[in-house]
N, C-alpha and C positions, 0 to 999 in steps of 0.2 A: 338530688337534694344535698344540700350541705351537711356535714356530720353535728355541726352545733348545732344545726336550725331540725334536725331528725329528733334529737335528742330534748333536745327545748321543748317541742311538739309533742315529747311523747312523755312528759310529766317530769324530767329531772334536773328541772331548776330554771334559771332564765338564762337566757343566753351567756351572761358574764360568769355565773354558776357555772353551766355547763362546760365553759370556754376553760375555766379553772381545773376542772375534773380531765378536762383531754391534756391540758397544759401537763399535768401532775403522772399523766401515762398509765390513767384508770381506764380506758377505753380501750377496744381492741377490734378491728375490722380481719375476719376470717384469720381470728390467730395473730395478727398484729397488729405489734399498739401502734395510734396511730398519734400524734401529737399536733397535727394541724386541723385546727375546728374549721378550714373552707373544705376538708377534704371533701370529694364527692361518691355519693353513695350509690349505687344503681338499684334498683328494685332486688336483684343476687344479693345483694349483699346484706340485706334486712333483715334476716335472718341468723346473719353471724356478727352480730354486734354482739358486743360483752362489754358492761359497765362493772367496775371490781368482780371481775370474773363471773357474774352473773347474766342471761341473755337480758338481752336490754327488751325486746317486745318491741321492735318499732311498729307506731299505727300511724298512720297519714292520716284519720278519719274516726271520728269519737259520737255514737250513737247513745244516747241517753234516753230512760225513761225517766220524767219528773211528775210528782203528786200534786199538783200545784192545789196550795191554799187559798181560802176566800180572802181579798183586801191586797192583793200582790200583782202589780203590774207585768206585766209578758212583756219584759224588757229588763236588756242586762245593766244597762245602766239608768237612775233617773235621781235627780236631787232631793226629791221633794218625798216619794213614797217609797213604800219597801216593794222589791221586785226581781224578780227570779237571780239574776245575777248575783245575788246573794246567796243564795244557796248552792252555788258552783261551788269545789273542794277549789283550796287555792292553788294545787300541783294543776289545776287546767285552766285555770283564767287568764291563761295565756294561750290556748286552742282555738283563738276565735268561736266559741261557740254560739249558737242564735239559735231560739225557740222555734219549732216550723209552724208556721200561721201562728194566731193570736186564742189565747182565750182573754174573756170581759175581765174588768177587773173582780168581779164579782162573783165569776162563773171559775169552779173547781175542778180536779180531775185532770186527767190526761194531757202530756203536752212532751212530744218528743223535743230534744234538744240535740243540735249536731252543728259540727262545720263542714259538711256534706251540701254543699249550696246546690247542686242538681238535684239531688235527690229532694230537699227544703223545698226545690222551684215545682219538682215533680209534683209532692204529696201535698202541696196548698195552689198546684193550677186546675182551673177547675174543666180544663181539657182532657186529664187523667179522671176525672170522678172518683176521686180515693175518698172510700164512706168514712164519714164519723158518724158515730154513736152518744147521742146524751141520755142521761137520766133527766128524765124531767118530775120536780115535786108543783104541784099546782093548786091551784083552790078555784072553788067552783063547783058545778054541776061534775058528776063522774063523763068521761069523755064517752065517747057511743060509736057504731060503726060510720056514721055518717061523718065524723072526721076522718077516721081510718081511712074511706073513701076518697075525701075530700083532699089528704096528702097527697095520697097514692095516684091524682090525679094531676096534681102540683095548684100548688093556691095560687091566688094573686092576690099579694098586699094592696090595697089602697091607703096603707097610712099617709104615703108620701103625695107631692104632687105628682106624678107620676108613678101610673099604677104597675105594680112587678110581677112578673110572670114567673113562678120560682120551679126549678126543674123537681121532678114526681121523689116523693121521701116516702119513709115507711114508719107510720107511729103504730106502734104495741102496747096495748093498754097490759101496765103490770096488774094495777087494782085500781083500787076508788084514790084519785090522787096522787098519779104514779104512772109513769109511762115511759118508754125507751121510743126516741127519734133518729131515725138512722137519715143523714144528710150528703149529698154527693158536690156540694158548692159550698161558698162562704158568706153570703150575705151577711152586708153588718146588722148585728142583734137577728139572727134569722129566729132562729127558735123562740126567745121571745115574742116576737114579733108574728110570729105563726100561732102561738100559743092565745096572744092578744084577740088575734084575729077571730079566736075561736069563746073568747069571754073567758077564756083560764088563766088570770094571771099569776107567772112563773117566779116560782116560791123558793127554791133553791135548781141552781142548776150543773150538774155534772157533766162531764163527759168521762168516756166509759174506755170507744174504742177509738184508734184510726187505724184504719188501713190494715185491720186484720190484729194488730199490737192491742193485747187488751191489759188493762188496770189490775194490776195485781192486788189481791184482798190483804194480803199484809204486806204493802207499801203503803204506809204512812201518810198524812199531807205531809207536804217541808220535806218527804225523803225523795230521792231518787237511786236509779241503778241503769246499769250499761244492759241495751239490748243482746238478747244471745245473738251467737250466730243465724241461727235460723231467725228469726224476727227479723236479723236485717234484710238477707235474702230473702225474705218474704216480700219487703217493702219494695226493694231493689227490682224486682220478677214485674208487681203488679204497676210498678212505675215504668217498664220496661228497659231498667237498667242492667237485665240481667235478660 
């Protein structure tokens, strides 16, 4: 990888920024400065980078937890509505980053962001069966074991002309109007659409987990924060990237 395009990547301005900073012999590869931004960098050397004498931290790969709010599109850019790509810091909107799968515009909670495109292809194919988790608020009758049942066995919509045979989920009733849906596929509007199925229609909807990464109780909507170590490796293992 190129020294300007390492550096670019890893939050310290744009490329003509960065190009300035090696120009000016702020940069330093194992001990020496290096003043050509095509220099190339090997994975050794990622390590001894030094920006004003401080380690630089090269990452090839930016793992993000986002809160996402109600009324915000799952996309980085759009004209017309507000949508997550707004709420990127502006030192990475230049990291390519992308949402993995989608949530509604309506539906809140949970939404990893990364430029990890295997791992994004991993955790929204539905080959891997990586669980998510919603909160679901409803109205209606309190739910009873016979949906419990009825998940657990996998439904089949008939909203559509074609009736869907959806692979077996697990609903837990928390109380009267209140329930966690744990889903292995992405069916569009699934949860809804299951909830429909069942005469409870869905009043607010969260998502909670994926793939073992759960929602931190003081994160914010509109905030986010970078997955630990262990989280990613977590994701990485059960995608069998690891």
């Amino acid at each position: 990888m190129r020294l300007d395009k390492a550096l670019a990547s890893s939050g310290y301005g744009t490329r003509s920024e960065v190009k300035a900073l090696i120009a000016k012999g702020l940069v330093t590869v194992s001990g020496s400065v290096i003043k050509d931004p095509g220099f190339i960098i090997s994975d050794s050397d990622k390590d001894s980078i030094e920006v004003r004498g401080n380690k630089a931290g090269i990452k090839e790969h930016i793992y993000l937890v986002f809160n996402k709010p109600d009324g915000v599109l799952t996309a980085m850019e759009d004209r017309r509505l507000p949508h997550v790509g707004e709420y990127i810091p502006s030192n990475l909107r230049n990291r390519k980053l992308s949402p993995v799968g989608r949530l509604d515009y309506h539906t809140t909670g949970l939404l990893i962001i990364t430029n990890d495109g295997e791992l994004s292809h991993r955790l929204t194919s539905p080959v891997y069966g990586i669980p998510k988790v919603y909160e679901v608020t409803y109205s209606g009758a309190p739910l009873t074991e016979a949906e419990k049942e009825s998940a657990s066995q996998g439904i089949t919509l008939t909203d559509k002309d074609t009736p869907v045979k959806l692979k077996p989920s697990v609903l837990e009733i928390i109380e009267d109007g209140i329930a966690h849906l744990t889903l292995t596929e992405g069916k569009t509007h699934e949860v809804r659409r299951i909830f429909a199925n069942w005469n409870r229609p869905v009043v607010t909807l969260r998502r909670i987990s994926l793939g073992g990464v759960t929602l931190d109780e003081d994160l914010n909507e509109g905030e986010l924060r970078e997955l630990t170590q262990e989280e990613t490796d977590s994701l990485k293992k059960i995608t069998g990237l690891l």
